[in-house]
Z-matrix of the N, CA and C atoms (Angstrom, degrees):
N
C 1 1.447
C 2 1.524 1 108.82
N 3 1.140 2 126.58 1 137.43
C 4 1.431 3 137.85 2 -179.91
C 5 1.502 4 100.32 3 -117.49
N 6 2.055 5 75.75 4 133.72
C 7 1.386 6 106.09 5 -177.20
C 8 1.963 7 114.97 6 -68.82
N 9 1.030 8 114.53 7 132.43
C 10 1.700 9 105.32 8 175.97
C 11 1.891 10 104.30 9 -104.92
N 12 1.403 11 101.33 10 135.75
C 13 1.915 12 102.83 11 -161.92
C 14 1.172 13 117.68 12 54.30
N 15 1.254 14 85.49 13 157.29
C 16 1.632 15 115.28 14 -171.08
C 17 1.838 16 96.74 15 -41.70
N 18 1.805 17 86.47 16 154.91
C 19 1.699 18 99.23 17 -163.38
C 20 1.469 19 102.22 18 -85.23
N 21 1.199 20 123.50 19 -177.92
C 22 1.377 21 130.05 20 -179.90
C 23 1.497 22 95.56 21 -64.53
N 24 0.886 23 122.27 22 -46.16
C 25 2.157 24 121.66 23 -159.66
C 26 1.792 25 80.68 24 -64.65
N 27 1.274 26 115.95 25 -34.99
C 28 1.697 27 94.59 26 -147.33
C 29 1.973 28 94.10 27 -73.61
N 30 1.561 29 94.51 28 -44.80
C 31 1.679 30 97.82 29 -174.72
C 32 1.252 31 111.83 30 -59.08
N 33 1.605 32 131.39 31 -34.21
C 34 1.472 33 112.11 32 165.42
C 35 1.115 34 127.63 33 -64.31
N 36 1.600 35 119.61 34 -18.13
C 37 1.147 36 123.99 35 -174.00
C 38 1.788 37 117.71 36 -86.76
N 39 1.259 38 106.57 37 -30.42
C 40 1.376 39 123.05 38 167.45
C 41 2.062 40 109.18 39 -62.11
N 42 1.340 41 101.96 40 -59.12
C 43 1.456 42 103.63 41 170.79
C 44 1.386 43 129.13 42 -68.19
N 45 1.328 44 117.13 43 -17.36
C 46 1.605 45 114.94 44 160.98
C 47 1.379 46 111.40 45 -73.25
N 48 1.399 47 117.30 46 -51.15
C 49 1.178 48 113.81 47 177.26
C 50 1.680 49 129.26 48 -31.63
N 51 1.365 50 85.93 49 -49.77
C 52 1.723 51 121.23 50 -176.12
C 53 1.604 52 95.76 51 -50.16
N 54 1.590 53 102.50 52 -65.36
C 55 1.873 54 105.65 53 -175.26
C 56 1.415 55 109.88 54 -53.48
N 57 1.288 56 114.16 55 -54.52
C 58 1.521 57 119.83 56 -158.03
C 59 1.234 58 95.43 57 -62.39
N 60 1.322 59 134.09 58 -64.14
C 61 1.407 60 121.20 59 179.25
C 62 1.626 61 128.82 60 -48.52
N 63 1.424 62 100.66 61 -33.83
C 64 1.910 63 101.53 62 162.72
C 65 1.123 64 115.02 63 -47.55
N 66 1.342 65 113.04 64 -64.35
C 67 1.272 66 132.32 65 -154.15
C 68 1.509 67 109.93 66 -71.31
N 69 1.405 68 117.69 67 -16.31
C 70 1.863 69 118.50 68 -164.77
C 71 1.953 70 88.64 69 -94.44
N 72 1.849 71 96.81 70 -51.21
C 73 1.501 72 90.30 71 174.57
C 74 1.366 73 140.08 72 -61.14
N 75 1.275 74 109.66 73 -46.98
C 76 1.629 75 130.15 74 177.60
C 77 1.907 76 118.58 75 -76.24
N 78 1.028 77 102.30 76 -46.30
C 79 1.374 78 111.68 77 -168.68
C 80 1.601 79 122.03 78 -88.48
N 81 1.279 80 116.29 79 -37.46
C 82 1.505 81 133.55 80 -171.36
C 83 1.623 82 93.87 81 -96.60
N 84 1.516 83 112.26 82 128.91
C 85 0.967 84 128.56 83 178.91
C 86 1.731 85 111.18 84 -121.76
N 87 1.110 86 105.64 85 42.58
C 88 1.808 87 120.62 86 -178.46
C 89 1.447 88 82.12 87 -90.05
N 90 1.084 89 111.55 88 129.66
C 91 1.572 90 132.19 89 149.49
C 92 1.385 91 130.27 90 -80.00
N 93 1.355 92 120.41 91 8.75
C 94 1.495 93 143.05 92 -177.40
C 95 1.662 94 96.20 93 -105.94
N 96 1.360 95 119.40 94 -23.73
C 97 1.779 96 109.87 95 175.26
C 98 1.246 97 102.78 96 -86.98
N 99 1.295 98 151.37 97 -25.91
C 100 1.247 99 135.10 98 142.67
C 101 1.661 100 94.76 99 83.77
N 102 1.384 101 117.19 100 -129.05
C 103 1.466 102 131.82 101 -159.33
C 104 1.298 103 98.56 102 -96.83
N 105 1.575 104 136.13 103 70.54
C 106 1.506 105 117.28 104 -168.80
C 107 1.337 106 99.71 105 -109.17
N 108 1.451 107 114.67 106 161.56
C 109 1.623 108 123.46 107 -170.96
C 110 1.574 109 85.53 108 -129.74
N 111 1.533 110 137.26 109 148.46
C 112 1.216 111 139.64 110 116.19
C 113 1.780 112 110.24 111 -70.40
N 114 1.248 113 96.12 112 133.49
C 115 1.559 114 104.63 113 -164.75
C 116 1.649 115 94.21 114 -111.17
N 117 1.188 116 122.23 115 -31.60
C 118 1.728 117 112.39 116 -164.40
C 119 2.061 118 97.23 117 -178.68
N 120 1.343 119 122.18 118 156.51
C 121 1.421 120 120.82 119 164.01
C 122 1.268 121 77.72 120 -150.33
N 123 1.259 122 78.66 121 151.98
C 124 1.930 123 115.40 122 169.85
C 125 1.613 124 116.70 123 -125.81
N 126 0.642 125 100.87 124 141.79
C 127 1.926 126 120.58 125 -174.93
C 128 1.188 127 104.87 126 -77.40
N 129 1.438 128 141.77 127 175.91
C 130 1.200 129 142.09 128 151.94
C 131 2.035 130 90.85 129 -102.10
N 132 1.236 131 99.15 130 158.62
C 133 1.582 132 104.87 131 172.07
C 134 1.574 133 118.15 132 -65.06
N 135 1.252 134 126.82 133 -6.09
C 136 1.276 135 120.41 134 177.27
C 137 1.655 136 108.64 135 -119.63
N 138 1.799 137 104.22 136 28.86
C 139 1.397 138 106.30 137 170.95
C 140 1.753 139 120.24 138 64.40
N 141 1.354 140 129.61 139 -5.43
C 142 1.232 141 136.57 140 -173.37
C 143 1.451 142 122.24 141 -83.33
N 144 1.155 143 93.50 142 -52.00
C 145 1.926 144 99.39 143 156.81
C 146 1.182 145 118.40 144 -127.30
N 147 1.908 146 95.50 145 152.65
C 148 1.642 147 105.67 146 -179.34
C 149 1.533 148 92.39 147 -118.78
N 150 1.482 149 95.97 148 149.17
C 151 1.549 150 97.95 149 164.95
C 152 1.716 151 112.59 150 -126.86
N 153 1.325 152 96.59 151 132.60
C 154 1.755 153 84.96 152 -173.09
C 155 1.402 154 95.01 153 -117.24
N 156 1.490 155 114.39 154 145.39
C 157 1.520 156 137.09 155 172.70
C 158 1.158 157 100.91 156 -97.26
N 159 1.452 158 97.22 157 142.46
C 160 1.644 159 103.33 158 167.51
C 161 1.669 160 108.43 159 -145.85
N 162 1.377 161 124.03 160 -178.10
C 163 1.429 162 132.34 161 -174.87
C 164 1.302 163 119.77 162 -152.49
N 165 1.433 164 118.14 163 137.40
C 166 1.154 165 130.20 164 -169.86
C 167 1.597 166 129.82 165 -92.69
N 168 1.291 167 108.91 166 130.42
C 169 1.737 168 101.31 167 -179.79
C 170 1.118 169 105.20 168 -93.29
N 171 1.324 170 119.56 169 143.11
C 172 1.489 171 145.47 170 -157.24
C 173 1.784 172 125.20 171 47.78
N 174 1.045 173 127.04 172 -144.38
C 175 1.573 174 118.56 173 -168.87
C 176 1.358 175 127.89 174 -23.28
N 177 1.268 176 132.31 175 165.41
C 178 1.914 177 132.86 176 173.52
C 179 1.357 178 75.58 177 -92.07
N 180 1.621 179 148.96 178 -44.76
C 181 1.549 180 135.50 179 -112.22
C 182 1.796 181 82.65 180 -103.38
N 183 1.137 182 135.43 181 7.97
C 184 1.445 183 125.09 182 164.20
C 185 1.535 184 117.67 183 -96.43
N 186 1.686 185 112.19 184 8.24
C 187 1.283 186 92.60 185 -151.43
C 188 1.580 187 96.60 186 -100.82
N 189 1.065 188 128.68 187 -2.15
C 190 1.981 189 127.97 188 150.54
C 191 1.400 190 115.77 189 -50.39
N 192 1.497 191 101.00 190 -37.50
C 193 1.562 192 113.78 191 175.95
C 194 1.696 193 116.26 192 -44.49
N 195 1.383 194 83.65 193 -61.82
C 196 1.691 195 104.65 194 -170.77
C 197 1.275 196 102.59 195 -81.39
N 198 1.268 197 133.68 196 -24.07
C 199 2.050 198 112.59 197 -174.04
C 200 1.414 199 79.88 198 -86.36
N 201 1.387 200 145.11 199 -52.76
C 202 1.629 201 126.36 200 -173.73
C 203 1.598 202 116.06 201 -40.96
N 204 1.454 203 109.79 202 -37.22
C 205 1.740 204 112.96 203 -178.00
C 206 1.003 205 104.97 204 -60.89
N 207 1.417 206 108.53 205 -62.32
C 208 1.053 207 117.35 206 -174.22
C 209 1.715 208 141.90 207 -44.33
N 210 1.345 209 96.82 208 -29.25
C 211 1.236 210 120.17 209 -172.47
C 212 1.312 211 101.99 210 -88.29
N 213 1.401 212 126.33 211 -28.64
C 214 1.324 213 132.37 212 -162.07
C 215 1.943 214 95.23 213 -83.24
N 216 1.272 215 121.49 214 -41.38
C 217 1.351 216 159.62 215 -167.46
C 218 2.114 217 108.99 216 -61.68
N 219 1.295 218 100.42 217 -36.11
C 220 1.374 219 121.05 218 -157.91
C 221 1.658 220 97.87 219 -63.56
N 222 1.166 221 119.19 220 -58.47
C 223 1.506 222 105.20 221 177.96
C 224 1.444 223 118.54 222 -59.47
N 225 1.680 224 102.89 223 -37.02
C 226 1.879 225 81.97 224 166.42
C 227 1.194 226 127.85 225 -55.60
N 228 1.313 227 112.51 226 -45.93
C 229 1.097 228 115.41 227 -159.17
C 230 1.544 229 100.14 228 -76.52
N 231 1.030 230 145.28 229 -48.92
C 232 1.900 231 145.11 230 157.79
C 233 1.873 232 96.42 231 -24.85
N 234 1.119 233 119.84 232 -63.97
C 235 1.516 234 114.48 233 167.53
C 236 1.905 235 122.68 234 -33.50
N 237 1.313 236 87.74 235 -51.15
C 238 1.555 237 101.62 236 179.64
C 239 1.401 238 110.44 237 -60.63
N 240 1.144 239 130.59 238 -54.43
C 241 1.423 240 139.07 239 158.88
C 242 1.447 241 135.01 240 -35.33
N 243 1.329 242 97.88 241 -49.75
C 244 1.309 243 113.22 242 -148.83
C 245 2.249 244 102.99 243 -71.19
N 246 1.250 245 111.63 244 -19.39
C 247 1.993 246 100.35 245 160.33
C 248 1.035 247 105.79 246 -43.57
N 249 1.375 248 116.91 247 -58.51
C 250 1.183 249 139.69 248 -122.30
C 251 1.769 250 94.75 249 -67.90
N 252 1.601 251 117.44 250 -47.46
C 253 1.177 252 121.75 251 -139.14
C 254 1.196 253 85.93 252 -115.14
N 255 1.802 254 119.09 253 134.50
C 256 1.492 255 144.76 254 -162.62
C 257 1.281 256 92.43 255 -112.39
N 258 1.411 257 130.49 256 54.49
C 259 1.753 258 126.10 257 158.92
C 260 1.201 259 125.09 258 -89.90
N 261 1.313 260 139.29 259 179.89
C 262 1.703 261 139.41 260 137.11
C 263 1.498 262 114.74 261 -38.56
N 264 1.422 263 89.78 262 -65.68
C 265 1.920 264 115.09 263 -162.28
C 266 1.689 265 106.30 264 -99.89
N 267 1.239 266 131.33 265 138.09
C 268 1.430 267 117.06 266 -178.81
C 269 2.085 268 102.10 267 -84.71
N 270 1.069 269 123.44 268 108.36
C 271 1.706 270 121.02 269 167.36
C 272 1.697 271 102.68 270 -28.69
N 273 1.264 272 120.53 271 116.45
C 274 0.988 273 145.36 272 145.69
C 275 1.727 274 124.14 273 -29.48
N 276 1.042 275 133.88 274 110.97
C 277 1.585 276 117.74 275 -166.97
C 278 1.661 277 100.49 276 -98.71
N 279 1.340 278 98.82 277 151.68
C 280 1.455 279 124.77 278 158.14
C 281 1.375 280 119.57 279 -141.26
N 282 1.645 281 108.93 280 144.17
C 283 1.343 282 83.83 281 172.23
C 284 1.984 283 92.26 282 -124.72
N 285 1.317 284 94.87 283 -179.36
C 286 1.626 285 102.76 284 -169.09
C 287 1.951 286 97.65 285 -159.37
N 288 1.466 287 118.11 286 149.32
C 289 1.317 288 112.64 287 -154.87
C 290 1.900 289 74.93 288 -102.31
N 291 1.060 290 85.47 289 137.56
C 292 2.113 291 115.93 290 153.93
C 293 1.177 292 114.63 291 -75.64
N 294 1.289 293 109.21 292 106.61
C 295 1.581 294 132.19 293 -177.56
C 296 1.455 295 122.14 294 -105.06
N 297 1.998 296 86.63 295 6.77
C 298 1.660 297 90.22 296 -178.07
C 299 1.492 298 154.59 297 -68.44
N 300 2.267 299 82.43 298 -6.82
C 301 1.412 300 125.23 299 -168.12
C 302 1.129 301 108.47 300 -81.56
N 303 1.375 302 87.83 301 -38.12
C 304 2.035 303 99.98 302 -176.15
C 305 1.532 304 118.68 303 -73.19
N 306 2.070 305 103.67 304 -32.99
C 307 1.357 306 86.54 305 -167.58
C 308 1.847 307 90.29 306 -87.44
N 309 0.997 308 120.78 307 -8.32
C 310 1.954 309 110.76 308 171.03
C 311 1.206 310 100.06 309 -68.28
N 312 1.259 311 139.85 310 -53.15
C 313 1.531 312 124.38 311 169.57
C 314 1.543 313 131.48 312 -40.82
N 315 1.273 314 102.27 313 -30.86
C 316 1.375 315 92.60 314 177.59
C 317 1.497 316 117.61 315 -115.81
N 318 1.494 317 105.54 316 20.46
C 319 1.706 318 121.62 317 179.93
C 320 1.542 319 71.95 318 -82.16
N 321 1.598 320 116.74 319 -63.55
C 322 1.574 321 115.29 320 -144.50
C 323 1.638 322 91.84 321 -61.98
N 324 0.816 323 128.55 322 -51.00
C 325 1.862 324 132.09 323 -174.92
C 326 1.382 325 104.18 324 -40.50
N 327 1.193 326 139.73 325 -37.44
C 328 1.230 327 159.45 326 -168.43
C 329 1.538 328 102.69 327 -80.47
N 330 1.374 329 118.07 328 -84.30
C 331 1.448 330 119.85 329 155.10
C 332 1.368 331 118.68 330 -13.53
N 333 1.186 332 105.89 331 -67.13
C 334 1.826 333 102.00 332 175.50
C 335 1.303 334 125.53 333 -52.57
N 336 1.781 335 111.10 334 -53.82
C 337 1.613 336 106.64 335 172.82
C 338 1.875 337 113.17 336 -63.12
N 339 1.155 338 129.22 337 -3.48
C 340 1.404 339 134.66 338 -168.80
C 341 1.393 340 78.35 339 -93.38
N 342 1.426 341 140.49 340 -73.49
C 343 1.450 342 135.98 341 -139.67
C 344 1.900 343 100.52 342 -81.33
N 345 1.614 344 107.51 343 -19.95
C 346 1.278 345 91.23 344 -178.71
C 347 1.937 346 119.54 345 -82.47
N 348 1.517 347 101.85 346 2.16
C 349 1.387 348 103.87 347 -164.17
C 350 2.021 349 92.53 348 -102.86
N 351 1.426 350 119.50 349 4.60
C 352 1.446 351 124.46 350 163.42
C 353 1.174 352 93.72 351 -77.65
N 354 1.693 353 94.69 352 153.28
C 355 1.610 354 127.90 353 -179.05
C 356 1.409 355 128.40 354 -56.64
N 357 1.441 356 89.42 355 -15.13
C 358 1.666 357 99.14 356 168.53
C 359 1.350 358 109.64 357 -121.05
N 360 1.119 359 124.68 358 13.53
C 361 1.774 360 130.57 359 142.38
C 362 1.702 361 92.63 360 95.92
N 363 1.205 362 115.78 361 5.08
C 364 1.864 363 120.65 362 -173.57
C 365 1.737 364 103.03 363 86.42
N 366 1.210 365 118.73 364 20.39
C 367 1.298 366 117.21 365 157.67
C 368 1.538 367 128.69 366 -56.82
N 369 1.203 368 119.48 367 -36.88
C 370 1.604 369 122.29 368 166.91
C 371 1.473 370 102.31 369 -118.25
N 372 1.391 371 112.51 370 111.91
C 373 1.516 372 127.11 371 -176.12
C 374 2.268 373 94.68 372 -67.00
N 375 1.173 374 102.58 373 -44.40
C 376 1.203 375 100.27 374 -157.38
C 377 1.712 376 105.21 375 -105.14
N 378 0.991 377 134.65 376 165.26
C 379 1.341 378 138.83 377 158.75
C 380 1.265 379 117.33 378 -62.18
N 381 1.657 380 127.37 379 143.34
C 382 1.080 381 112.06 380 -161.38
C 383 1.797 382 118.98 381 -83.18
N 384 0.995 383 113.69 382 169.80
C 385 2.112 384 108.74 383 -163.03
C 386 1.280 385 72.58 384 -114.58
N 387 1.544 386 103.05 385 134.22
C 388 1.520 387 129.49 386 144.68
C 389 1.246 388 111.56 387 -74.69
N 390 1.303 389 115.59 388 123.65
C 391 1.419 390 119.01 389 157.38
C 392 1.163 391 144.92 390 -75.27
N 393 1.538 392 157.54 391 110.66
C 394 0.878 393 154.66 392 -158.05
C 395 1.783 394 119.47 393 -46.84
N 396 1.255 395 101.45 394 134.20
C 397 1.926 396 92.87 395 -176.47
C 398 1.319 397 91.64 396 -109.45
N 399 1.356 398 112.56 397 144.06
C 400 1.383 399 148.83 398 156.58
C 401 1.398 400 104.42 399 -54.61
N 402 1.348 401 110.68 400 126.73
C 403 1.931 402 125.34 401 154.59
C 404 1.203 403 106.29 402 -50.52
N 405 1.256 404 131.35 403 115.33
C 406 1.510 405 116.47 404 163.09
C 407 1.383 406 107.30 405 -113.46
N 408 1.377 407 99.57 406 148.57
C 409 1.887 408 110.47 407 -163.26
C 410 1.479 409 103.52 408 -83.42
């Protein structure tokens, strides 16, 4: 039998997201979270823990700052959630910083010094497109 829409893991995972990010922006008035993004949470497969990533605007050197808030923060915020979510067991929160920005930044940094050591210095990213010629009568 096939499932129609997103599966149960995905809708809890979409609606925690939803809270945790309310709740870090709107509700928490720590001035140590500063510029925080929830970027993505993931479930464990048996629904018990969520872990949500998040990312910081401006410095790396705040980010002890923020997993300490944060950490201090976690049962509220599991409180904040917890109407919301129609389970047995309430998912457990963690959070953990997304480093996924950084390592695409420096894939692309990489990319660049690779394309600048081609013969055309990375001047034509692409191969060149032939254009189609016209029949002329």
């Amino acid at each position: 039998m096939q499932s129609k829409g997103p599966s149960r893991k995905a809708r809890l995972a979409s609606l925690l997201h939803r809270e945790i990010a309310t709740c870090l922006q709107r509700e928490l008035k720590d001035p140590r979270l500063g510029f925080l993004t929830v970027t993505r949470v993931e479930l464990s497969d048996d629904l018990h823990t969520v872990t949500a990533y998040y990312t910081l605007l401006g410095k790396d050197t705040k980010r002890n700052l923020v997993a300490a808030a944060l950490d201090s923060a976690r049962g509220y915020v599991q409180r904040y959630y917890a109407p919301s979510v129609k389970t047995r067991l309430l998912p457990l929160l963690t959070f953990a910083y997304d480093d996924l920005e950084v390592r695409r930044h420096g894939m692309d940094e990489r990319i660049r010094a690779a394309r600048a050591t081609d013969s055309d210095a990375g001047a034509r990213p692409e191969p060149p497109v032939k254009e189609p010629t016209a029949d002329r009568p």
